[in-house]
Every structure is written in structure tokens, then in C-alpha cells.
C-alpha angles and dihedrals in degrees: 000000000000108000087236089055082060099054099042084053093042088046082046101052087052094078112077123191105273107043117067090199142054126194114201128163103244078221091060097050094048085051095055105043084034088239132132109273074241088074090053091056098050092055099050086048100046100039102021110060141116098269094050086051102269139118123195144194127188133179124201117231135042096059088316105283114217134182120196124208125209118214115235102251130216121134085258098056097036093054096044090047084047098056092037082056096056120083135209093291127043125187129218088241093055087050095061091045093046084049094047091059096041088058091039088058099043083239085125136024117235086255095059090040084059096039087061093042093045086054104048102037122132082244097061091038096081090169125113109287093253098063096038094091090049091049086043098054085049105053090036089061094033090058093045103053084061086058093057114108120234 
């Protein structure tokens, strides 16, 4: 296991039931896992971020406090914070990723994981390279907000 897969699941079993946020020092952690507070950030910012359902706020000074908010999540919620967190281009990269999580998390089926991938696919974008991340964003959220629940 990748030093930075332990600290995402150690970062992870910190949350219990009943609390939707977590504070920890980024010192603390390196010191912990023996790592460069670097690492730490890297983490947060990579696996803790708003399209993967989290919110965080760090302040400088003092070992680097953060606190770490995670996003209510029902399909609904998930699905809506998912498409307000996508700009106007999307790559095919940040699709998988967004799908990944979206299977990781029970929000989508596999059919409907391929059905995204499948659509917005460089294969299926037969437009000229420069407009294919722009096509790409807008069938990605448009698909998705089908997939809201009332």
C-alpha cells in the first residue's frame, strides 16, 4: 500500500457517525506516518476535495490546522455537488475520476458508469480536439442531472 493510500484511510477512519468534520495538525500527521508535511498536503488536496464530497479549511501557522468537511451525502447531493464543482471543460481523465468516486460511494450502477464513460468518450466527440473538453463538461453534467433524484 502507497504511503499516501494510508493516509487518505487513516484521514478517513477518523470520521465516526455522528460528526460530519474532523480537525487534525498536518505536523502531527507527518509525524505520524514519518513523511514531509508536503505529503500531507498532497493528500488532503488530491483525495479530499469538493468533487470527491469534501470541504476543507486550512490555516497556516501553528503545525498547519486543518479541519476537513464532509459533504452530506445522498445521491441527490452528491450528484448536484458533483456537477457545481465541474467547470466549463472536463477531461476525460477528470471523468473517470469523477466516475470512480461516484461507483466508490454507491451514488451510480456500473451500467450507468459505463453509460457516462461510453458518452463522453474521445471516440464519440468527433469534433475538432479544442472543443472536445467543452463538449465533454456538457454532456458529463447534463447526464448527470437526469440522474438527480426529486
Amino acid at each position: 500500500m502507497r504511503m499516501s493510500d494510508m493516509i487518505e484511510d487513516f484521514i478517513k477512519e477518523l470520521f465516526s457517525e455522528d460528526e460530519d468534520f474532523i480537525e487534525i495538525q498536518r505536523n502531527d500527521l507527518a509525524e505520524h506516518f514519518k513523511c514531509v508535511p508536503s505529503q500531507i498536503n498532497y493528500v488532503i488536496a488530491t483525495r479530499f476535495n469538493p468533487s470527491q464530497g469534501y470541504y476543507v479549511e486550512s490555516k497556516r501557522g501553528g503545525g498547519g490546522h486543518i479541519k476537513i468537511k464532509k459533504v452530506n451525502i445522498t445521491k441527490s447531493n452528491y450528484l448536484m455537488h458533483a456537477i457545481n464543482s465541474i467547470g466549463n471543460k472536463l477531461t476525460s481523465q477528470e471523468v473517470d475520476i469523477f466516475i470512480s468516486n461516484f461507483l466508490s460511494e454507491n451514488i451510480i450502477s456500473e451500467t450507468e458508469a459505463k453509460l457516462l464513460k461510453v458518452a463522453t468518450s474521445d471516440n464519440v466527440l468527433t469534433v475538432p480536439q479544442e472543443y472536445k473538453d467543452l463538449l465533454r463538461a456538457n454532456i458529463f453534467k447534463n447526464m448527470l442531472v437526469n440522474l438527480v433524484e426529486d
